[in-house]
C-alpha positions in Angstrom: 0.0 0.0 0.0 1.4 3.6 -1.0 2.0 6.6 1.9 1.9 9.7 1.3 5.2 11.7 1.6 3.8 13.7 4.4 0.9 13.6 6.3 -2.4 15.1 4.5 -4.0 18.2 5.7 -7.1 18.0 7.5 -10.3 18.5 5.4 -11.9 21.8 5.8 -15.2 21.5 7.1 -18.1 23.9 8.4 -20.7 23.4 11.9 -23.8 22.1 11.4 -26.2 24.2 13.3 -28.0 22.5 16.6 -25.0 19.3 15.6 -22.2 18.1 16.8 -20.9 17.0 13.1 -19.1 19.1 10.3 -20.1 19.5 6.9 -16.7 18.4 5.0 -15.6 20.9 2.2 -15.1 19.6 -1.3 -14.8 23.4 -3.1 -16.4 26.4 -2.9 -18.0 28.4 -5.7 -19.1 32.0 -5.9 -21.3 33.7 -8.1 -20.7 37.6 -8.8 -22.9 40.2 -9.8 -25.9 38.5 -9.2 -28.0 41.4 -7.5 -29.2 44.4 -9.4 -28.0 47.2 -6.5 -25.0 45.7 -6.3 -24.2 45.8 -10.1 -25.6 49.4 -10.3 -23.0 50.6 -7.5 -19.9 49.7 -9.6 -21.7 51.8 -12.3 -22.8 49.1 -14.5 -26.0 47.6 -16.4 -27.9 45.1 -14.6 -29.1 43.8 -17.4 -26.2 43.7 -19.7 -24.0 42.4 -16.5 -25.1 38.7 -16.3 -23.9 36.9 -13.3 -20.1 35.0 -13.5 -18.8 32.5 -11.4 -15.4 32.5 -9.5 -14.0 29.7 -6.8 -12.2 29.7 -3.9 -10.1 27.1 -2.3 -11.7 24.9 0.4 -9.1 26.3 3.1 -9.9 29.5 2.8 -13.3 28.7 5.1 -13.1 30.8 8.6 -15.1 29.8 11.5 -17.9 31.7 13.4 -16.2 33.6 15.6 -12.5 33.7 14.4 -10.0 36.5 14.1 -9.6 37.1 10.4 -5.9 38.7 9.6 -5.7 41.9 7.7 -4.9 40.0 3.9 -1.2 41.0 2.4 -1.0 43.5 -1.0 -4.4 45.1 -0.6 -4.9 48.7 0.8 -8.5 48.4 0.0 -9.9 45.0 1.6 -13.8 44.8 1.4 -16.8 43.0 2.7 -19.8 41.0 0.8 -22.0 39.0 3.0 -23.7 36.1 1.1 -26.3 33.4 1.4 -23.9 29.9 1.2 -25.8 27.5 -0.1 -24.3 23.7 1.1 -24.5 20.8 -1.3 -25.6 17.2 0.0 -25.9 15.5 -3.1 -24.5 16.7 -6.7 -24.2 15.9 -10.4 -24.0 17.5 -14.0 -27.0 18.9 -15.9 -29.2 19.2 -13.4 -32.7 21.0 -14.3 -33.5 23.8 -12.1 -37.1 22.3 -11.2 -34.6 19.2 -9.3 -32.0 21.6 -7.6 -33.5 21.5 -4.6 -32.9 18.1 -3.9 -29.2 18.6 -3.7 -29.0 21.1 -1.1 -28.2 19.8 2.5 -28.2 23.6 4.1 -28.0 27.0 4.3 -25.5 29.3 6.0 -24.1 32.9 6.0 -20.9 33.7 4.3 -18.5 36.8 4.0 -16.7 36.7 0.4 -14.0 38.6 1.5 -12.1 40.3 -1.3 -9.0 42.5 -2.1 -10.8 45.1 -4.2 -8.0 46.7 -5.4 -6.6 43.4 -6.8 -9.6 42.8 -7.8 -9.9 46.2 -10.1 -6.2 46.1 -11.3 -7.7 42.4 -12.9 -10.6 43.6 -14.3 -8.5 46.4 -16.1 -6.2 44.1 -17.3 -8.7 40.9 -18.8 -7.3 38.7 -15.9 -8.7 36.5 -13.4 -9.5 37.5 -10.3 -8.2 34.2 -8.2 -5.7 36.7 -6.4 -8.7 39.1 -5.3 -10.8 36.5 -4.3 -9.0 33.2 -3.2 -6.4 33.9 -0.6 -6.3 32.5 2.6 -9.2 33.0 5.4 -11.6 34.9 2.3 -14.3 32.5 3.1 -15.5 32.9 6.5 -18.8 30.8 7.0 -21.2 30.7 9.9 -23.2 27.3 10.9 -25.0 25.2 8.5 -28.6 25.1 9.1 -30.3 21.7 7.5 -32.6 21.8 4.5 -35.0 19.7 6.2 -35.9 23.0 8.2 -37.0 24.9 5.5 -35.2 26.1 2.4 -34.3 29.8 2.1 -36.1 31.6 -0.8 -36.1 34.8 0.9 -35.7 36.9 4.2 -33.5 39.9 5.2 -29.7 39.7 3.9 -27.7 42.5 6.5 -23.8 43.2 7.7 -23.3 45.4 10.3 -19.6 46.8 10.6 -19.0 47.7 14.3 -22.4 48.4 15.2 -23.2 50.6 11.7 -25.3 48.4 8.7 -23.3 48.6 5.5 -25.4 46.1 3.7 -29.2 45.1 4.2 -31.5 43.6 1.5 -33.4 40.7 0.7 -32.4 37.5 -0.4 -35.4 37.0 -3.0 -33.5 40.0 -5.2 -30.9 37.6 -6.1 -30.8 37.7 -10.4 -30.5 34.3 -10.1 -32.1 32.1 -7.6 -30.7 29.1 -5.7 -32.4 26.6 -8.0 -30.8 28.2 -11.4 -27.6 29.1 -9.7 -26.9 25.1 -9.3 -28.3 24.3 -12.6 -26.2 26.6 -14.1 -22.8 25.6 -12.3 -24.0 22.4 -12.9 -23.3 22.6 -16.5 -20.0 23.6 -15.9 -18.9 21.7 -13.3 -19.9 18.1 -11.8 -21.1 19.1 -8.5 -20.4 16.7 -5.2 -21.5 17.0 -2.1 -19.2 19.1 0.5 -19.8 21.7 -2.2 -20.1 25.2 -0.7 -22.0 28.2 -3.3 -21.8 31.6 -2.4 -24.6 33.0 -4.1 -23.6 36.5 -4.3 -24.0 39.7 -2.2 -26.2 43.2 -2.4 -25.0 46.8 -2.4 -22.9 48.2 0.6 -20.1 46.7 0.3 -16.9 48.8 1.7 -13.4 48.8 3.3 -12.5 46.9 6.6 -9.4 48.1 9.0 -7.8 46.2 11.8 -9.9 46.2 15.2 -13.4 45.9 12.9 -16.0 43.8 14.3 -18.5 42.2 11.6 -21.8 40.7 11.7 -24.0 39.6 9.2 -26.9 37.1 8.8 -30.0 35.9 6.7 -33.7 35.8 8.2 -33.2 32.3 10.1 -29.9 31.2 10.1 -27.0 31.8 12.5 -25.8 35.1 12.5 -21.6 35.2 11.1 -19.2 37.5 13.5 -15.8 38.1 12.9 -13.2 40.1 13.8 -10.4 41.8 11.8 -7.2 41.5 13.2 -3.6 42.8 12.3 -1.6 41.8 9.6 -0.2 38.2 10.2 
């Protein structure tokens, strides 16, 4: 039997809410520009800005609760707080009417992104895997079961030290959970352990060291974080 040449990292993984187990991470998918305010306040056409899809890797989740360092080569670090939609079951080509049968949660997420990096790529015609997925970008509260209810709307908010920044309603999404998976789904072959961020709403903005965050969608748990130092 082969060995590995060093031990294996430890899978990421994500609570489950009112559990003692852990949702393991396969990868994690985000979808940009997928509400209307949010497309309008980078100056642009909702409806000649169709949503795209970016990833992250699985160890850039962050726990509930953690100390998130201040990222290295940004001077313009911003928040996006997103519905994270948690894959039980996966597949290619699946038809939006059977999405729902995939899902195994919901949770709140904070796609954390180096704007600046993120603009300098944009001007050029590159990717934006440096703005997007560096380490601890992907901090995720608990996962909240499917079998409670799926999320198809409720009240989307971030609070930065006590001051909203962000509030809106998860039923504005462009695209809704259903077509979001279809649509990746034709892409990729989806697994469970699959995280999707599914995109965030206006008031995004800069964080500093010493911010406190917290953000959350009607029923789920609510995501605080803090922003410490530079490591």
């Amino acid at each position: 039997m082969s060995e590995f040449v060093f031990p294996p990292p430890a899978t990421p993984s994500v609570a489950v809410d009112g559990t003692p187990q852990r949702f393991p991470v396969h990868r994690i998918y985000c979808i940009g520009l997928n509400y209307a305010d949010h497309i309008r306040e980078f100056g642009r056409d909702p409806q000649a800005s169709p949503p795209v899809f970016f990833m992250k890797p699985a160890d850039a989740v962050v726990a509930n609760g953690a100390a998130i360092p201040y990222p290295p080569r940004t001077a313009n670090f911003h928040h996006e707080i997103e519905l994270v939609v948690a894959l039980g079951r996966g597949g290619r080509d699946i038809a939006a009417a059977d999405a729902l049968q995939c899902v195994f949660g919901y949770a709140v997420g904070n796609d954390l992104t180096r704007r600046d990096l993120q603009k300098a790529a944009k001007d050029r015609g590159e990717p934006w895997d440096t703005a997007k997925g560096f380490d601890n970008s992907a901090p995720v509260a608990a996962i909240r079961p499917a079998s409670r209810g799926h999320v198809t709307r409720g009240r989307i908010w971030l609070q930065v030290n006590g001051e909203t920044r962000q509030a809106s309603d998860v039923s504005h999404m462009i695209w809704d959970v259903p077509h979001v998976i279809a649509a990746l789904s034709q892409l990729y072959e989806l697994r469970a352990g699959d995280l999707i961020f599914s995109g965030t709403p206006s008031g995004v903005g800069a964080l500093r060291p010493g911010d406190r965050l917290e953000g959350g969608v009607e029923g789920l748990e609510v995501l605080r974080n803090t922003i410490s130092a530079a490591a």
